[in-house]
MDTraj code that builds the backbone (N, CA, C; nanometers):
import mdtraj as md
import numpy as np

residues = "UNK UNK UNK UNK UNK UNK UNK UNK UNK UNK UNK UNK UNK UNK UNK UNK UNK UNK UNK UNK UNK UNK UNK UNK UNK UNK UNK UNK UNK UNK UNK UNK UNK UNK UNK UNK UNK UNK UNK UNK UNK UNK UNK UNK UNK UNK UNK UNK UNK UNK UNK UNK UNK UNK UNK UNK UNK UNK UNK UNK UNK UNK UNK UNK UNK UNK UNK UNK UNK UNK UNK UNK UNK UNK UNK UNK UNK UNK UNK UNK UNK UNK UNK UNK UNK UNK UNK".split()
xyz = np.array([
    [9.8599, 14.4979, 7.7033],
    [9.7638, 14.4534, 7.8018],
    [9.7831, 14.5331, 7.9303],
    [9.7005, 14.5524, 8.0016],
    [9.6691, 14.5933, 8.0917],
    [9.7162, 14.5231, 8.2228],
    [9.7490, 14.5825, 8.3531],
    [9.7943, 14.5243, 8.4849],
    [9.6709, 14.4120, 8.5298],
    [9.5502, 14.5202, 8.4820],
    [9.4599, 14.4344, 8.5104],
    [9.3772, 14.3089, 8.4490],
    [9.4171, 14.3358, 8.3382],
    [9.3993, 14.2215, 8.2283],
    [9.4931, 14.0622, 8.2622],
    [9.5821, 14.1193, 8.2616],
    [9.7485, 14.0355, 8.3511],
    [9.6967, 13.9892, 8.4351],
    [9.6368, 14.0189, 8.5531],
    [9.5939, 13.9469, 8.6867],
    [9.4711, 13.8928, 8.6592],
    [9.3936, 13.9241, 8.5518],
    [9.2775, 13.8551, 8.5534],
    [9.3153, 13.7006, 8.4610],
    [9.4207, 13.7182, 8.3960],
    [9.4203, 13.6242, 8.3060],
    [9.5114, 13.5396, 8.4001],
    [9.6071, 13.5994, 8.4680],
    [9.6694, 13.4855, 8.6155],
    [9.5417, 13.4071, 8.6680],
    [9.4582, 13.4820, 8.6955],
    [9.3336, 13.3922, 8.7959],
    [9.2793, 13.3078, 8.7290],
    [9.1804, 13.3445, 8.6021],
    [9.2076, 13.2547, 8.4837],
    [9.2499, 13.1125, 8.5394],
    [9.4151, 13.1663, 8.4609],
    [9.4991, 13.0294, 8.4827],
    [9.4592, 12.9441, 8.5778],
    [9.5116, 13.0290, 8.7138],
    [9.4793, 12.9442, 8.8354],
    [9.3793, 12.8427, 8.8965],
    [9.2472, 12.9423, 8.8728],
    [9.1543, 12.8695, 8.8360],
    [9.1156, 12.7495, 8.7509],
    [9.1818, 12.7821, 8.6625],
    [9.1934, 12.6092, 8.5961],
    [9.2977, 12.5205, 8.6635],
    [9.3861, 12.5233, 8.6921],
    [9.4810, 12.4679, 8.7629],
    [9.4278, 12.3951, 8.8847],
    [9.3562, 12.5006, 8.9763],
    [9.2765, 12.4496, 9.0920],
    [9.2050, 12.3277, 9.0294],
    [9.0782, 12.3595, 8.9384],
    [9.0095, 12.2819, 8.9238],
    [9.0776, 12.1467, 8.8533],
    [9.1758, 12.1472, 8.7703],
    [9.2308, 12.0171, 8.7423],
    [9.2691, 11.9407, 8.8610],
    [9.3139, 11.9853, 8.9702],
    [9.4111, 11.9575, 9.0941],
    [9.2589, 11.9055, 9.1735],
    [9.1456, 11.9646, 9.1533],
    [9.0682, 11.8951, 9.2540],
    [8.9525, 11.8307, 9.1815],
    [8.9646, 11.7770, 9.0767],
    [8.8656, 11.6722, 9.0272],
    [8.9054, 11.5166, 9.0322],
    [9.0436, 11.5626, 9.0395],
    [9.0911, 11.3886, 9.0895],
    [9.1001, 11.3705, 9.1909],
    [9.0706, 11.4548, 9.2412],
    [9.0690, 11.4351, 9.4288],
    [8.9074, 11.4604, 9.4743],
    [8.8324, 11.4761, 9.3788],
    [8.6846, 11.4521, 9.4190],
    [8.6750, 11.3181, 9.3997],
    [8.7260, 11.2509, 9.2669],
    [8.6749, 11.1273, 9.2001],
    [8.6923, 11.0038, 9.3665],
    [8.8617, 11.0206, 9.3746],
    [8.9062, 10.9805, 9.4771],
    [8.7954, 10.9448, 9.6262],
    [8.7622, 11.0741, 9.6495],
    [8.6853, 11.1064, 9.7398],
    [8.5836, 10.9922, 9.7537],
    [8.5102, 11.0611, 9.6298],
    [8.3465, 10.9358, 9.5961],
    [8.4274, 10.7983, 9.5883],
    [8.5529, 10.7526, 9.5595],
    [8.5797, 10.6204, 9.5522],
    [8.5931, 10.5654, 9.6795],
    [8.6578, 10.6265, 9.7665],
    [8.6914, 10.5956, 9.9421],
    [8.5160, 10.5751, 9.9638],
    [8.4417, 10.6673, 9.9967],
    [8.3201, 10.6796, 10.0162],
    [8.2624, 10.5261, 9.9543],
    [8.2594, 10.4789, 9.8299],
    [8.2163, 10.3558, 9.7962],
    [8.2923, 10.2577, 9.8776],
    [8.4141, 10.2704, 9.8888],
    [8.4716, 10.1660, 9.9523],
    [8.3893, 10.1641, 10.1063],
    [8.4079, 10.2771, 10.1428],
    [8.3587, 10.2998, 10.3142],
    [8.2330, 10.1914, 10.3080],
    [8.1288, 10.2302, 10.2030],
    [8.0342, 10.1682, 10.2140],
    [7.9922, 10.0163, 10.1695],
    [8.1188, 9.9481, 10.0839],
    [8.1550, 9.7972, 10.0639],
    [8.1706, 9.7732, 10.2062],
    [8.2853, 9.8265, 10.2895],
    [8.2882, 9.7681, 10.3865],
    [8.1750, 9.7414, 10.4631],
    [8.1209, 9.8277, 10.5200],
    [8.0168, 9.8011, 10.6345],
    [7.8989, 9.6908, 10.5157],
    [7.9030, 9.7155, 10.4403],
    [7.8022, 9.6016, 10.4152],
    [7.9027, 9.4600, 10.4328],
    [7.9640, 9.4675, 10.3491],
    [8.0685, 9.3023, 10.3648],
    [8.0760, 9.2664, 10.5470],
    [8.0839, 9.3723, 10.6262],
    [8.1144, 9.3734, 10.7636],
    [7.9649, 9.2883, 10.8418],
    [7.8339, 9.3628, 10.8110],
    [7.7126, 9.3241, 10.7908],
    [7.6815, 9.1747, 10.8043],
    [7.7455, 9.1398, 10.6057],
    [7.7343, 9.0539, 10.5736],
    [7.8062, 8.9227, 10.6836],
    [7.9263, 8.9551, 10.6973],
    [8.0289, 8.8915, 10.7623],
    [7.9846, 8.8221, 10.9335],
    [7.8893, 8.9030, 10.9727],
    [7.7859, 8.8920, 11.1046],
    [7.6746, 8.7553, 11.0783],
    [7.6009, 8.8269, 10.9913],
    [7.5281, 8.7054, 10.9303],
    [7.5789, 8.5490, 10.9041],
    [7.6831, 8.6009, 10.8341],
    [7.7324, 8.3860, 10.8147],
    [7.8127, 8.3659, 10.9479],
    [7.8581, 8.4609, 11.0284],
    [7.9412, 8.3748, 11.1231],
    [7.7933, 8.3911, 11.2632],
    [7.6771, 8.4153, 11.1951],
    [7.5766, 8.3549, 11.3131],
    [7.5203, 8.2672, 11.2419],
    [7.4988, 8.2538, 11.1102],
    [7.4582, 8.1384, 11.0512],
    [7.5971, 8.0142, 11.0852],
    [7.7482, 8.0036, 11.1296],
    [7.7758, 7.8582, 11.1084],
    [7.7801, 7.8318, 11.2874],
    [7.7375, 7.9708, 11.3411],
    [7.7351, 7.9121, 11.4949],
    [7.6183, 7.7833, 11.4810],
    [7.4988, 7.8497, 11.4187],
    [7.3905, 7.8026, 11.4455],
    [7.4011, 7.6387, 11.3625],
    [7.4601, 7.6239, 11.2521],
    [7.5496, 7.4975, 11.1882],
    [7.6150, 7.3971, 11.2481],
    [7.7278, 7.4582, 11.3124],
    [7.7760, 7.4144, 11.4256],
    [7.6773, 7.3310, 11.5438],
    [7.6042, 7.3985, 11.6036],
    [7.5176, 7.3844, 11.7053],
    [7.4013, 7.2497, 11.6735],
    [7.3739, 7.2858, 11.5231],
    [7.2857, 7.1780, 11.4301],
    [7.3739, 7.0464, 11.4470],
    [7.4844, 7.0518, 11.4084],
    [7.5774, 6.9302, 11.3876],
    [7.5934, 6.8670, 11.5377],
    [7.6418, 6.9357, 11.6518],
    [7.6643, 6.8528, 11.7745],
    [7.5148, 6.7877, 11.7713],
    [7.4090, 6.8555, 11.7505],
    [7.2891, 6.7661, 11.8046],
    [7.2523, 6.6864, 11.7335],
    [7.2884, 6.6768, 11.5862],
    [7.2658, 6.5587, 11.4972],
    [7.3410, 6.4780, 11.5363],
    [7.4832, 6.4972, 11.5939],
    [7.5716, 6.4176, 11.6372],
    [7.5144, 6.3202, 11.7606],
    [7.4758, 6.3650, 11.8341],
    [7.4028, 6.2713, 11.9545],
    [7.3468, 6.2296, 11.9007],
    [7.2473, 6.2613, 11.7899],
    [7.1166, 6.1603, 11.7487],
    [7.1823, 6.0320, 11.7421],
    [7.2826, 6.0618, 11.6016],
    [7.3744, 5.9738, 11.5427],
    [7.4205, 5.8623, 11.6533],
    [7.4976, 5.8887, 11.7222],
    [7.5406, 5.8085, 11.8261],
    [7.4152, 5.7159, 11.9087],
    [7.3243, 5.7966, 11.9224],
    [7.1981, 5.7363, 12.0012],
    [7.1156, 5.5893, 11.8909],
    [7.1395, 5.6846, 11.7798],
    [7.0689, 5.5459, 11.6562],
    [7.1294, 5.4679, 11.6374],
    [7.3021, 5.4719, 11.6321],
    [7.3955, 5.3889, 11.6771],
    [7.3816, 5.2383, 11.7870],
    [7.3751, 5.3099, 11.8693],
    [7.3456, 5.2192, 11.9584],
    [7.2585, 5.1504, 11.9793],
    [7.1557, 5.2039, 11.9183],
    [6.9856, 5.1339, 11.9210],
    [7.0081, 5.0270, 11.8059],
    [7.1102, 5.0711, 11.7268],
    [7.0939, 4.9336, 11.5908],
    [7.1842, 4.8598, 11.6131],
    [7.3048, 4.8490, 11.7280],
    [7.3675, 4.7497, 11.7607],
    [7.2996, 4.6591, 11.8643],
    [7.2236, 4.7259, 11.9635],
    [7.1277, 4.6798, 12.0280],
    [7.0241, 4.5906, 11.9564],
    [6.9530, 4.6034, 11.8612],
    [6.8556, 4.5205, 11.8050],
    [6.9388, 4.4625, 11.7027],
    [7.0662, 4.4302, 11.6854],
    [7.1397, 4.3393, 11.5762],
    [7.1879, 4.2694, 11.6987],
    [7.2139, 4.2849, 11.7826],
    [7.2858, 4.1834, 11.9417],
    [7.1195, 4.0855, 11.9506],
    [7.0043, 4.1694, 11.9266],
    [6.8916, 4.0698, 11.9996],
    [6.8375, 3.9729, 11.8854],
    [6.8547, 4.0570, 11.7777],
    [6.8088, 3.9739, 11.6358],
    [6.9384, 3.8485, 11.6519],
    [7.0993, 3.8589, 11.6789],
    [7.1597, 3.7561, 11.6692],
    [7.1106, 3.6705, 11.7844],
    [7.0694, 3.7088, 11.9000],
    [7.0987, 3.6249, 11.9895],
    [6.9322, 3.5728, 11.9802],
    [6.8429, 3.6071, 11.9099],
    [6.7272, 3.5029, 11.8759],
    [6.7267, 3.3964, 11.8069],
    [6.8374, 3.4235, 11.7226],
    [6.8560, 3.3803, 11.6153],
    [6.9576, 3.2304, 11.6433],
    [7.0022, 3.2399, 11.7713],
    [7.1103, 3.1562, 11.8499],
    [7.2823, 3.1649, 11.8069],
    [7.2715, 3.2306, 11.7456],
    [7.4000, 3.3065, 11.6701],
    [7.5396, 3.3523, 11.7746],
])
top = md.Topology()
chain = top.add_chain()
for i, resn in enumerate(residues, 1):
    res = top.add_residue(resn, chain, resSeq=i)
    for name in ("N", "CA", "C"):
        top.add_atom(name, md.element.get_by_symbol(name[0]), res)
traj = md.Trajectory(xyz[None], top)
């Protein structure tokens, strides 16, 4: 063989070598990249329900007054129903 045959068949080699060495580090690549992009959606997502349980939250204190207010209105008309009643 030839000097030059020799170096071509080194590159050859190498060349495959390279390319084994960087297909798992592409795969890699595109996998980070998916992840990158789980995150910001989950992140997204994560915005959404914590303005949806503000707004939950916010629902509940004011049902809560209702509550208390109907409360009182039905001890109020059970005090007048007893005391018609001579009770």
């Amino acid at each position: 063989m030839s000097r030059l045959e020799l170096a071509a068949e080194r590159l050859v080699k190498a060349l495959d070598m390279l390319d084994a060495t960087l297909k798992p580090l592409a795969n890699v690549r595109d996998s980070a990249s998916q992840a990158g992009q789980k995150v910001v959606h989950l992140n997204e997502e994560r915005e959404k329900l914590l303005t949806r349980i503000a707004e939950l939250e916010e629902e509940t204190r004011s049902l809560s007054g209702l509550t208390e207010e109907v409360e009182d209105r039905l001890d109020g008309a059970i005090a007048e129903i007893r005391a018609a009643l001579g009770r």
